[in-house]
C-alpha positions in Angstrom: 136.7 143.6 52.4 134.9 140.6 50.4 137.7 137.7 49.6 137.1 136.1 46.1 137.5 132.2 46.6 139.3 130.7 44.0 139.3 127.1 41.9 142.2 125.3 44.5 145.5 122.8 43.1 144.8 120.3 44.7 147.1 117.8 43.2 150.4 117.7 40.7 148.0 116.6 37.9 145.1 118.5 38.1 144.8 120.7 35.1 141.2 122.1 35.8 138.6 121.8 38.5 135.6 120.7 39.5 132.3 121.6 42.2 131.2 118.3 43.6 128.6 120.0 45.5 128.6 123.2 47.8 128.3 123.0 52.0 126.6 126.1 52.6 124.5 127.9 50.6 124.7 131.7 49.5 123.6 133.9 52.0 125.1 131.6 54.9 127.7 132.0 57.2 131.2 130.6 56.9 133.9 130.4 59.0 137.7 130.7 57.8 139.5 127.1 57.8 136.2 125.1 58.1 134.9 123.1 54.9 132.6 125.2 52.6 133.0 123.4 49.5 133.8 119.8 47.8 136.0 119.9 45.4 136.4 116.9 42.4 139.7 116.3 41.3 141.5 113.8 39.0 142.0 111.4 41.8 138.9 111.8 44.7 136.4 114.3 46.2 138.4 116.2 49.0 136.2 118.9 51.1 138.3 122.8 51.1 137.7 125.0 53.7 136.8 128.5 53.5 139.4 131.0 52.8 137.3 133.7 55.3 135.2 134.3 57.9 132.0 135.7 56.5 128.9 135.4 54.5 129.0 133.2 51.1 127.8 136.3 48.7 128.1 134.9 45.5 128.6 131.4 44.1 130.0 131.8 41.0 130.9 127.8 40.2 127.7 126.1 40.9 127.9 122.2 41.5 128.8 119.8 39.1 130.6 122.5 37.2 134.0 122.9 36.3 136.4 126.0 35.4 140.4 126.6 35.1 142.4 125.7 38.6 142.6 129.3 40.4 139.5 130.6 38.3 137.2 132.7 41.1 134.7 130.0 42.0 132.5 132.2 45.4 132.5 135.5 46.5 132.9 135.7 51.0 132.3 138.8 52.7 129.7 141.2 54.3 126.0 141.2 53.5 125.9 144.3 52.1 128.8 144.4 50.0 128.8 144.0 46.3 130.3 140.5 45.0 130.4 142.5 41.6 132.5 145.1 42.8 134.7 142.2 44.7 135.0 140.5 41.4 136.1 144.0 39.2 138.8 144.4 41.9 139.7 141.1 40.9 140.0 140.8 38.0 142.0 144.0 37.9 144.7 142.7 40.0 145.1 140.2 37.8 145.7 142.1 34.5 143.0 140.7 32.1 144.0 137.0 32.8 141.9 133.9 32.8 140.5 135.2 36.1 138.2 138.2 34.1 136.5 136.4 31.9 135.2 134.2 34.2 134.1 136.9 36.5 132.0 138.7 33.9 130.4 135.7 33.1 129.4 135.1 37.0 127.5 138.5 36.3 125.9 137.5 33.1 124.4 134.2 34.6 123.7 133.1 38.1 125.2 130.0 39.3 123.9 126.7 39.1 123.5 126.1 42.4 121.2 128.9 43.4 119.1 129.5 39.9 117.7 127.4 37.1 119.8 127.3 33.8 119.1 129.9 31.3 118.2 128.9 27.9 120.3 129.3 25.1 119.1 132.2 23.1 120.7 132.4 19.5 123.0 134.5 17.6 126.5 132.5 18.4 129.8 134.8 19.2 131.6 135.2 16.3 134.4 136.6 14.6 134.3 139.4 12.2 135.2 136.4 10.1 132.6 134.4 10.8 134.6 132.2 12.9 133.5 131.1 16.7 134.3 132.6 19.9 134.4 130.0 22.3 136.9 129.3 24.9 139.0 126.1 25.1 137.1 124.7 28.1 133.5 126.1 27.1 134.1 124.1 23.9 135.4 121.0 25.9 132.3 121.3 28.2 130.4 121.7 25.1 131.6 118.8 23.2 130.7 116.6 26.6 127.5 117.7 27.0 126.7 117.4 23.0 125.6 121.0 22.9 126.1 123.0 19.4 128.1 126.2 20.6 126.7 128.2 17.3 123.4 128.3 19.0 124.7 129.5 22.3 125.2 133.5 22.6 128.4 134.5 24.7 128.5 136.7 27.3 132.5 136.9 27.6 134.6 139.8 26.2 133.8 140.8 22.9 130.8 137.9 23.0 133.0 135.6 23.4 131.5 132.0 24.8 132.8 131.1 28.0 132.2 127.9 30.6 129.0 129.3 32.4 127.4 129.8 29.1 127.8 126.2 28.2 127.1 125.2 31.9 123.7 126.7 31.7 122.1 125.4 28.8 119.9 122.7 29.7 119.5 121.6 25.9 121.8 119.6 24.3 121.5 115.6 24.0 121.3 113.9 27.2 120.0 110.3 27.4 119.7 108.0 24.9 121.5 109.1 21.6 121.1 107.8 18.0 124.4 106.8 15.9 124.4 106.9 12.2 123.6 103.4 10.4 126.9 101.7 8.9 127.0 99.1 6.2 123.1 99.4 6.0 122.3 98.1 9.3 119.8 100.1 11.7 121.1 102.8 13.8 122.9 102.0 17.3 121.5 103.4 20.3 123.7 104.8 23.0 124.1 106.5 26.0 126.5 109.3 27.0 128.1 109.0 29.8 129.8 112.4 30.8 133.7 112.3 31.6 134.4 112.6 35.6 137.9 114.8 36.3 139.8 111.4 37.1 138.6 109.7 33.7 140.2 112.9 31.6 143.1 112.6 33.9 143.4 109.1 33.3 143.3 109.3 29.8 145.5 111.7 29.1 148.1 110.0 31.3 148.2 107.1 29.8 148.3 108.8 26.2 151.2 110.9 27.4 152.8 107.6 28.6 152.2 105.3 25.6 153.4 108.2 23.4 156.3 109.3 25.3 157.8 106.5 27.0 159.2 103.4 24.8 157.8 100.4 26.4 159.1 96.8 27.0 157.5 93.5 28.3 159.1 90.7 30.2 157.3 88.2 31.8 158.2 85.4 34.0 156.3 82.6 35.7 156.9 81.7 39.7 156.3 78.8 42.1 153.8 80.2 44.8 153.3 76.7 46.5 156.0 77.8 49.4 154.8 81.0 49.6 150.8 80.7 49.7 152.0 77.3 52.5 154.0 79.4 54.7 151.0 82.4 54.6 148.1 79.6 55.6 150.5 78.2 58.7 151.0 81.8 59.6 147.7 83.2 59.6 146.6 80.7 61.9 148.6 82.0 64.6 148.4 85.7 64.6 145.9 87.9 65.5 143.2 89.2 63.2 145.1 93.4 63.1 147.7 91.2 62.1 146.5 89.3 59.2 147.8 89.7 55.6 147.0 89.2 51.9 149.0 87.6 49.2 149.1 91.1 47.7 150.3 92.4 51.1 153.2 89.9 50.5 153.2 91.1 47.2 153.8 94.7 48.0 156.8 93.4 50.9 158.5 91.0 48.4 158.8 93.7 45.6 160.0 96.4 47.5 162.9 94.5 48.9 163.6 93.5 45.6 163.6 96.9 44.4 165.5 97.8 47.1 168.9 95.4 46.0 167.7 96.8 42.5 167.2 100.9 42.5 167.6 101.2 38.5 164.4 99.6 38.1 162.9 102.0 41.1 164.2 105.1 39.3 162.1 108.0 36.6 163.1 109.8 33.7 163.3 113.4 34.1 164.3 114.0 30.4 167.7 115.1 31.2 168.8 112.6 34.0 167.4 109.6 35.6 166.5 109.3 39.2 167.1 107.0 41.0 165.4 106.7 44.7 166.7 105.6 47.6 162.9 104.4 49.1 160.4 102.6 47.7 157.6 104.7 47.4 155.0 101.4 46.1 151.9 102.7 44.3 149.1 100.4 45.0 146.4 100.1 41.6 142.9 101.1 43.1 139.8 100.3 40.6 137.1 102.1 41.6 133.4 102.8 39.3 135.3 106.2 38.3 138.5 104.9 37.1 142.1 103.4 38.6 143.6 105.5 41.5 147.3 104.2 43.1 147.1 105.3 46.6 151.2 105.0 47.6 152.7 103.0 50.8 155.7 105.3 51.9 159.2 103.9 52.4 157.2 100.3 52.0 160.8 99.1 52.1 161.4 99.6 55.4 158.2 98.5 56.5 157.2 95.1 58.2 154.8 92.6 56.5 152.0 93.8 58.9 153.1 97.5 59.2 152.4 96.8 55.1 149.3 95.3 55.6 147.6 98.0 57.9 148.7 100.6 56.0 147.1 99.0 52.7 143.7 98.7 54.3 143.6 102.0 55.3 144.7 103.7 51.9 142.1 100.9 50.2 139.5 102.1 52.4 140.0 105.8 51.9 140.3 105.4 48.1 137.0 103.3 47.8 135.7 106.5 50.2 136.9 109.2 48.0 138.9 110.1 50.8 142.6 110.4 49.8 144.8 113.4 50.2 146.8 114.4 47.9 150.4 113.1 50.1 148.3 109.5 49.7 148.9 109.5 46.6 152.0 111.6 45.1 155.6 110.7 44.9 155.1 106.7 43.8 158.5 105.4 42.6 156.9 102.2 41.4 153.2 101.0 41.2 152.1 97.3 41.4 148.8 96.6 39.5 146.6 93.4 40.9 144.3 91.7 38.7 145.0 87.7 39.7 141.8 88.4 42.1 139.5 89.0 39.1 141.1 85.8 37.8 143.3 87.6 35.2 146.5 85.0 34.5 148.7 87.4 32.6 148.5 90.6 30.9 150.6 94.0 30.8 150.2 97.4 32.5 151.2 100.5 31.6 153.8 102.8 33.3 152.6 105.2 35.1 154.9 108.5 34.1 157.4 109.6 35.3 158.0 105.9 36.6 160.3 104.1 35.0 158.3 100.3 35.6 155.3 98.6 36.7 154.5 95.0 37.7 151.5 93.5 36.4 150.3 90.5 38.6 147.8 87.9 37.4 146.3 84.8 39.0 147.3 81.9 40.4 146.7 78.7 38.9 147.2 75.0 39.1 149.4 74.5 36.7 151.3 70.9 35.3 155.3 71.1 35.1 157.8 69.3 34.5 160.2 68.2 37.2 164.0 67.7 37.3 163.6 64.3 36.8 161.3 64.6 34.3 158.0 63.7 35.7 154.5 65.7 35.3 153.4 67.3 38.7 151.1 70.2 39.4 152.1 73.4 41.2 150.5 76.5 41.8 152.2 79.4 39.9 151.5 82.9 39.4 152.7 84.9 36.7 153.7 88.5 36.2 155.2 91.2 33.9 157.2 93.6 34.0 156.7 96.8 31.8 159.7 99.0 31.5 160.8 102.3 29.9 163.5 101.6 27.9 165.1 105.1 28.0 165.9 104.1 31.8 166.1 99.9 31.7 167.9 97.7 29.5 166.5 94.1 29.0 169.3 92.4 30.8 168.6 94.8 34.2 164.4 94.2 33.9 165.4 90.4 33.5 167.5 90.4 36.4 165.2 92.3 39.0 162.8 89.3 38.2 165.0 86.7 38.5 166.1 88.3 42.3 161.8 88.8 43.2 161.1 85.0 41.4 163.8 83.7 44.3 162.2 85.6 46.9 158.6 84.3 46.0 159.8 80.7 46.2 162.2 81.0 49.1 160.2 82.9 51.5 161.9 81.6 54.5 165.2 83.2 53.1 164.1 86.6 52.5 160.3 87.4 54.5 162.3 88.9 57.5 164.8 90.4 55.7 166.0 93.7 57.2 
């Protein structure tokens, strides 16, 4: 019996899918728990593995495409059997969901990645009303690729537009794009640049966030003249697995200051706060595609070097589009890094359901004023602290960086903590 392969979940945020590109091609052999497809999420590329032994039928999600998470995206069975039928049965087990739709459309148009688009042929889906038939993702896909959907006929229930409709018309404005003139001036050009799944899941994050969580900013300025000495003496003397960065230290120093300080390593979960008993520290990533946090696990009880090797790897595998989805999930507080693009100071925002994150800037030669009043120059690093205030007063932000400014410029006190 043919298996229909579905859209996978492949992480707590993903809200739809994508086809990076597909391993075998239809009419080729697969084999059950080996990779068959790679599939784009909000946070990397991860390869899936056939749910079947069998012959790939029917791709119905060509790549570069996307659809709903758990839409039918291939058809795996026997040579001879009918991915149509396979696709009825179906869509009949599941009742007229989102599943059906997308199934008739696989048999109205062949998928991308084994036939040319069809062009759009007019005479749009509408309403009785005159109003358009589309459906929430065809008019998303739509809207990216710049495509009018009232020249694009439907092949959905009823004539209703769905995602493969959209997907395989190849007109629509690609390249270079002309914006109206303002103010009389001549008309901008532009370039559209088409949104990847981590971009929308970026940006809807960080709406969600701004919009939902009640931020506050403290800032505080630290001595890193002990700190950056005792790292240059050290690194002399240990072996090069065993070398560290200042945002290795970083990473250490925090967490056992979040450690004597769990209401600042703590979420909102609307009707209690959590507060964690590890330090789960999300690491900012940039890549060309966006920000990613790959997360060092129970970095609290981890050595300075333990920290360090397991930074490189996660760095790697991000920059790779490697990560799993347990590299990344379960943070309970994120550092974001920009003092190596020579930042000095700005502010980050929290990453939900988090209740903080530490924004780090530069360090800098700076001039100060000692305690006997004279000018001298010291090399101090600055960082903020962006809170939720539905979980963290002022006085309990202020007070977790007063306890990580004392670790910073007493590192022999606290660098072998337990």
């Amino acid at each position: 019996m043919a298996t229909v392969m579905e859209m996978p979940k492949l992480s707590d945020t993903m809200k739809e899918g994508a086809v990076a590109r597909w391993l075998k091609k239809e009419g080729e052999k697969v084999t059950a728990g080996h990779p068959v497809v790679e599939i784009e999420t909000d946070k990397a590329t991860m390869e899936f593995e056939s749910p079947a032994s069998g012959t790939l039928i029917k791709i119905i999600v060509g790549d570069k495409q996307t659809c709903d998470l758990n839409a039918p995206i291939a058809v795996i069975g026997k040579p001879e059997e009918s991915w149509q039928e396979a696709l009825d049965k179906y869509s009949s087990k599941k009742k007229g969901g989102a599943a059906a739709p997308a199934a008739k459309a696989a048999a109205a148009a062949p998928a991308a990645a084994t036939a040319p688009a069809a062009a759009a042929t007019t005479g749009a889906a509408t309403s009785t009303m005159g109003r358009l038939r589309a459906s929430p993702l065809a008019k998303r896909v739509a809207a990216d690729k710049g495509i009018d959907l009232s020249s694009v006929q439907g092949s959905g229930p009823n004539g209703r537009i769905v995602v493969r409709d959209v997907e395989n018309i190849t007109g629509g404005t690609s390249g270079g794009v002309s914006l109206p003139a303002f103010s009389g001036t001549p008309a901008a050009e532009m370039e559209k640049v088409s949104l990847s799944m981590m971009r929308k899941t970026i940006a809807r994050r960080l709406v969600e966030s701004t919009s939902t969580a009640p931020h506050f900013y403290l800032t505080v300025s630290i001595n890193m003249g002990p700190l950056l000495a005792w790292r240059k003496a050290t690194l002399s003397k240990v072996a090069e697995s065993d070398k560290f960065s200042v945002n290795d230290l970083i990473v250490f120093l925090v967490s056992r200051a979040l450690r004597k300080h769990p209401n600042i390593n703590s979420s909102w979960q609307n009707d209690f706060i959590a507060q964690y008993n590890s330090v789960h520290m999300g690491v900012a990533v940039a890549l060309p595609a966006g920000l990613v946090t790959p997360v060092v696990r129970h970095a609290d009880k981890l050595s300075l070097v333990q920290i360090a090797q397991k930074n490189r790897e996660l760095i790697k595998l991000a920059r790779d589009g490697k990560l799993q989805p347990d590299d990344y999930a379960g943070g309970t507080f994120t550092i974001s890094n920009l003092g190596m693009s020579g930042i000095e100071e700005f502010t980050a925002i929290i990453n939900p359901p988090q209740a903080a994150i530490l924004a780090v800037g530069s360090t800098v030669a700076t001039p100060v004023v000692d305690d006997e009043g004279e000018i001298t120059v010291e090399q101090r690093m600055r960082v903020t602290l962006s809170c939720d205030h539905r979980v963290i007063d002022g006085a309990q932000g202020a007070e977790f960086l007063k306890t990580l400014k004392s670790y910073f410029e007493d590192p022999m006190a606290c660098l072998f903590m337990g």
